[in-house]
N, C-alpha and C positions, 0 to 999 in steps of 0.2 A: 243636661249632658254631664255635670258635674255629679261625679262617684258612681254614674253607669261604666260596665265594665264595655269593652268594643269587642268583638266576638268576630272572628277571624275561621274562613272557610278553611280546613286542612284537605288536601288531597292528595292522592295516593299515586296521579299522573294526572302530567302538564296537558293542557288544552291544547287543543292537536291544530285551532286555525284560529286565525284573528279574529272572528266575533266571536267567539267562545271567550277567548282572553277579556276582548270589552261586557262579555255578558257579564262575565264572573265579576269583574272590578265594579262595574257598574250596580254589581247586587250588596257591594258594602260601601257606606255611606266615610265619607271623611269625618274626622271628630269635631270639625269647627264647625261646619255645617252638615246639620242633619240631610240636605236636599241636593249635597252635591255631589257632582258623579265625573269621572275620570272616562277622559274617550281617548283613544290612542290609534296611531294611523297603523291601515293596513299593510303599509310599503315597510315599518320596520320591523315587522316579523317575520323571520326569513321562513318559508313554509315545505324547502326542501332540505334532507338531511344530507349532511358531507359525506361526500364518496370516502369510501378507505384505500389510502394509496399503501401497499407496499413499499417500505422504503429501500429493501434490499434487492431489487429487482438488477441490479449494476452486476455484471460477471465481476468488477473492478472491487467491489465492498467485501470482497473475503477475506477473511483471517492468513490464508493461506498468501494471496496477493499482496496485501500488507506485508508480510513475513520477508517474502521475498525482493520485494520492496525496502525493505531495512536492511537486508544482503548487503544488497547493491549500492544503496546510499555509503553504508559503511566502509565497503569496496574503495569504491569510489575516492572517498574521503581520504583513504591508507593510498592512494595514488596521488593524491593529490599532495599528498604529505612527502611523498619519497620526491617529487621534483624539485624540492627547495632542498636535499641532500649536497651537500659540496663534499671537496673530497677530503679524504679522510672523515667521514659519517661515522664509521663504526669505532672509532677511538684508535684506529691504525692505517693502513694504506688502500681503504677502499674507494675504489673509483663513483663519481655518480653515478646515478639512476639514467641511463639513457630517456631522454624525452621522446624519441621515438618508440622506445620500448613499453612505454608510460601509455603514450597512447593507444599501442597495438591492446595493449591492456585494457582497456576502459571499453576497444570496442569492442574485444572479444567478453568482455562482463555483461553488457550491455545486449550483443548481441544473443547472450548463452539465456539472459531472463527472457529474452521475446520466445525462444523456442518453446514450443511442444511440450509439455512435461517438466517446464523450468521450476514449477512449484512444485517438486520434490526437492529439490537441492533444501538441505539441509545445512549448510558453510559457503561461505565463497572469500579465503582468506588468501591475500594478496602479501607479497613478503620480498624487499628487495634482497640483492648476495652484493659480495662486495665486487665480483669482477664487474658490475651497472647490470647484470641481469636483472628478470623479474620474476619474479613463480607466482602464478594463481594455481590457488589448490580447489579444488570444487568436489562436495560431497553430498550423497545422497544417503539411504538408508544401505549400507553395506557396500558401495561403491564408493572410489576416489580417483580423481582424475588431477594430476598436476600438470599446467603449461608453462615450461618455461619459455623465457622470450629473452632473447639478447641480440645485439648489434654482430650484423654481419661483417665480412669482408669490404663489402663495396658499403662504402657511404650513403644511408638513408636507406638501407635492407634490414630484416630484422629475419631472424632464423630461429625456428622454433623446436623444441620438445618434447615430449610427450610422456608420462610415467602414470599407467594408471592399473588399479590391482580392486578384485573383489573381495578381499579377504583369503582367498584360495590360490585364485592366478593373480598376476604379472606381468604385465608386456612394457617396453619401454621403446621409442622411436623417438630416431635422430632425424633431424634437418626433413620434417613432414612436410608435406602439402597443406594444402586447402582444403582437399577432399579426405585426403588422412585424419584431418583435424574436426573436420563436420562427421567423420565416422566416429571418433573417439568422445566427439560432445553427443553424439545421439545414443551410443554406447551407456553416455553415463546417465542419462534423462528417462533409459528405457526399463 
């Protein structure tokens, strides 16, 4: 055995089933013994090939979702920031951030990403004033829609806004609805 070279089969594709694998191994000899031969069991060669799974099959994995998804986090986050406001916030005589208005906020954010069409929005920048209002401003490609939101008259009502323009028109609404409000968000979506 000493200064024989050991001569090694090349091939060009893999043995397609388990006794093919034990013929081949079995047709080259180990170097210690010229007589011995390698037998390998049939159960670990797996004899079926892995399906291909599509990973993006999820409506939820798009760029777009994502995107809009960081909106709202962001949103979110600028809301969460204006509650710990006390007064005087802005270096002068501004009142807080109403916590009701905070919240009328977060579900109208919330509510605006579940809609229809919410992955166009392009902005969704939240902005306290100093009288404890709030302004969400929401934009799309050539649309803007601002809602302001502040504390009513009666304790635990909040009274809303409206100011939105395509670049061309204008329209502004005082003291909206529900259904004023779902007209001007589907307005902006569409």
């Amino acid at each position: 055995m000493k200064g024989e070279a050991m001569s090694v089969l090349a091939c060009d594709r893999p043995p397609s089933s388990a006794d093919a694998i034990v013929a081949r191994v079995q047709d080259q000899t180990l170097p210690f013994s010229p007589h011995s031969t390698i037998r390998t069991s049939p159960c670990g060669i797996r004899t079926t090939q892995a399906k291909h799974r599509p990973t993006n099959v999820s409506l939820d994995l798009s760029i777009a979702r994502a995107r809009l998804e960081g909106l709202v986090a962001q949103s979110t986050a600028a809301l969460e920031r204006y509650s710990c406001f006390a007064p005087g916030w802005d270096g002068y005589s501004a009142d807080p951030v109403s916590l009701i208005a905070i919240a009328a906020a977060e579900h109208l954010t919330l509510a605006v990403a579940g809609m229809q069409g919410a992955k166009r929005l392009t902005d969704i920048i939240s902005g306290p004033a100093a009288d404890g209002s709030l302004d969400i401003e929401m934009r799309t490609e050539g649309r803007r829609l601002i809602v302001t939101i502040y504390l009513a008259s009666a304790p635990n009502n909040i009274e809303m806004r409206t100011f939105r323009t395509d670049g061309v028109t204008s329209d502004e609404k005082d003291d909206l609805g529900a259904d004023a409000l779902v007209a001007d968000l589907r307005w902006l979506l569409s």
